[in-house]
C-alpha positions in Angstrom: 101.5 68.6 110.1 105.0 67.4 109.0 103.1 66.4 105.4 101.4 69.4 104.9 105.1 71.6 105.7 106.7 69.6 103.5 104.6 70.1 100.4 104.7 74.1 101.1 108.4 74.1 101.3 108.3 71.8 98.0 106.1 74.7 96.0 107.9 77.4 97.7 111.3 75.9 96.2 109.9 75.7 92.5 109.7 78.6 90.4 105.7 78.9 90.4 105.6 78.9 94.1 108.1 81.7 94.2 106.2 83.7 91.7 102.9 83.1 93.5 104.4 84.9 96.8 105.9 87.7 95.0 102.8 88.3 93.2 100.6 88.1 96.6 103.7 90.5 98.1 103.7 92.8 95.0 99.7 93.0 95.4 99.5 93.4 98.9 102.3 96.4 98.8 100.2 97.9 96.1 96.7 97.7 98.0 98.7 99.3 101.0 99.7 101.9 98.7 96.3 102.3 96.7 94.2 102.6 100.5 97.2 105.3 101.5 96.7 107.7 98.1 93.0 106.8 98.6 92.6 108.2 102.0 95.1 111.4 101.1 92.7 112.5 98.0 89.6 112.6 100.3 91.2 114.1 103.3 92.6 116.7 100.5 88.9 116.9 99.1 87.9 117.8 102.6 90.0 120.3 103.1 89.1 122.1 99.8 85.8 122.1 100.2 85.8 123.3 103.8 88.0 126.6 103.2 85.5 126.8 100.1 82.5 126.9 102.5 
């Protein structure tokens, strides 16, 4: 357990690692935000259609 720590503290403290977790961050803020505008459009779809109806 100790081993397997140590070797993720190792890539976190070299520059790849570092970029590897702000690029997961980056892309997991931006799938948050994608599913957000995603579910806005179709409630606003809804609504247009049903005061069309």
């Amino acid at each position: 357990m100790k081993f397997i720590t140590k070797i993720i503290n190792d890539t976190i403290e070299t520059g790849i690692g570092q970029s590897i977790i702000a690029f997961s961050a980056w892309g997991y803020a931006f799938i948050l935000v994608a599913v957000t505008l995603y579910y806005a459009v179709l409630s606003l779809i809804k609504l247009i259609s049903g005061n069309k109806n």
